[in-house]
C-alpha positions as MATLAB code, in Angstrom:
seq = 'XXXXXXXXXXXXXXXXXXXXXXXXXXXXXXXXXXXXXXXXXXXXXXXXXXXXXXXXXXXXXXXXXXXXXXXXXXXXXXXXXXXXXXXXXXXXXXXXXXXXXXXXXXXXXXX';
ca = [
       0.000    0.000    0.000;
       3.121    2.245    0.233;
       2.796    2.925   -3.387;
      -0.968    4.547   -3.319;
      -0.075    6.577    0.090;
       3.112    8.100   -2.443;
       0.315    8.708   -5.576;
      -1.985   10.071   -3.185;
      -0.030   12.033   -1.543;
       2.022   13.322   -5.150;
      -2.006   14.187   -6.555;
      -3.158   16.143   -3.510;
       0.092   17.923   -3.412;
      -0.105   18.834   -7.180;
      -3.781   20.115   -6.527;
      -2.864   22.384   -4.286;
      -3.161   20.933   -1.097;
      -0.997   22.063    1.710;
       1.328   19.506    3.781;
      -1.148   19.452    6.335;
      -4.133   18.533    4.582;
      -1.986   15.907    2.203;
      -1.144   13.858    5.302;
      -4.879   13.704    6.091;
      -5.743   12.836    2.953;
      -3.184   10.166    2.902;
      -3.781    8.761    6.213;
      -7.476    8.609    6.106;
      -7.536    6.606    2.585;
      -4.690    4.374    4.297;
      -7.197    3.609    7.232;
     -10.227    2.682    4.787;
      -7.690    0.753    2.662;
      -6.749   -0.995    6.022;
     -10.084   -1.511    6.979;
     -10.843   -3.267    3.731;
      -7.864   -5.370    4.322;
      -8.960   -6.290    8.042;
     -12.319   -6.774    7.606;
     -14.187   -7.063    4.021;
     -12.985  -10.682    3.128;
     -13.369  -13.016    6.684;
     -13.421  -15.933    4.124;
      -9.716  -14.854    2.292;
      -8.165  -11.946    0.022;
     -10.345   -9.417   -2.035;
      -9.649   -6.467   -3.782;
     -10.119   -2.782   -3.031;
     -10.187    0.549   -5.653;
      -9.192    3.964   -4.406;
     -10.436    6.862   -6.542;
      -9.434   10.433   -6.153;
     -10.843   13.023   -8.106;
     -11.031   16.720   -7.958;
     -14.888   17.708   -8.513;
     -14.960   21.463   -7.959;
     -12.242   23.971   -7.909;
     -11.411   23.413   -4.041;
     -13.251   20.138   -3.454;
     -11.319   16.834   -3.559;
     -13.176   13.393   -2.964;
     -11.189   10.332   -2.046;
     -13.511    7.005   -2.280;
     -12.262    3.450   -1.170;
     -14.543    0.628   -2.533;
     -14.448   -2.771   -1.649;
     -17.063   -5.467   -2.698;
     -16.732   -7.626    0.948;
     -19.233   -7.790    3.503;
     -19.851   -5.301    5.822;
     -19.369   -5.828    9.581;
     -20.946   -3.955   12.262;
     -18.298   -2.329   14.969;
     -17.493   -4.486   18.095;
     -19.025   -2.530   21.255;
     -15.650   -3.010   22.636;
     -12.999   -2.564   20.238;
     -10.213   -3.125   22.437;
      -7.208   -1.783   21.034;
      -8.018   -1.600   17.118;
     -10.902   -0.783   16.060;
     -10.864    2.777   15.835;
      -9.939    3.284   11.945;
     -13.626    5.176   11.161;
     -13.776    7.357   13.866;
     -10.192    7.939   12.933;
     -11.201    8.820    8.959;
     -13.764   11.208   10.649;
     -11.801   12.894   12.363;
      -9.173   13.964    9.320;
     -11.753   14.156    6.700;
     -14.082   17.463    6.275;
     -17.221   15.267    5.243;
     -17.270   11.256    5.477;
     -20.004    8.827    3.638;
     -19.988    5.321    4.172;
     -22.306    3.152    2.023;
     -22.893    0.120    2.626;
     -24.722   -3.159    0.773;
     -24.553   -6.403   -0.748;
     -22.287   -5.371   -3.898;
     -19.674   -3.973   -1.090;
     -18.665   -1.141    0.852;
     -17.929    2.635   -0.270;
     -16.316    5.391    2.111;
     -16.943    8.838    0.268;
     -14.238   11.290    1.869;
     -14.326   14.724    1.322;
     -11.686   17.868    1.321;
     -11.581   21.370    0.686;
      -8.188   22.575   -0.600;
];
């Protein structure tokens, strides 16, 4: 995953993004990507797509799409467990969608 975290990071710096907001960026898509990787596929591997896209003049979208199963949050989550309310936190606007063809996470930035 090193390689999308250095092409994310590369497109929201050539956007206009500063430093600050780039690490966001990068860390929140690294969390979904991670959560995709921890959770979608119980049974084995699976695959994931990360989309960036610039959709207004200071508006960037990052979406990470799986087509796993979604899995409800432990009450407890121990010590993991905390990658959404971590991808909240460093995105403006956040979108999950979830259903039988597979999970989106819609995350939003101004520049």
């Amino acid at each position: 995953m090193r390689w999308v975290r250095l092409r994310l990071a590369e497109w929201a710096t050539g956007v206009g993004m500063d430093r600050d907001g780039v690490d966001d960026l990068v860390l929140a898509a690294y969390e979904a990507l991670a959560n995709v990787a921890d959770h979608a596929y119980p049974d084995g591997p699976g695959d994931a797509w990360v989309e960036a896209d610039r959709y207004a003049p200071d508006q960037l979208v990052v979406v990470v799409t799986d087509r796993g199963r979604w899995r409800p949050p432990p009450s407890d989550p121990g010590l993991r467990g905390r990658g959404m309310t971590l991808i909240a936190a460093l995105a403006e606007k956040v979108a999950v969608q979830r259903g039988d063809a597979g999970t989106r996470v819609v995350m939003h930035w101004r520049v």
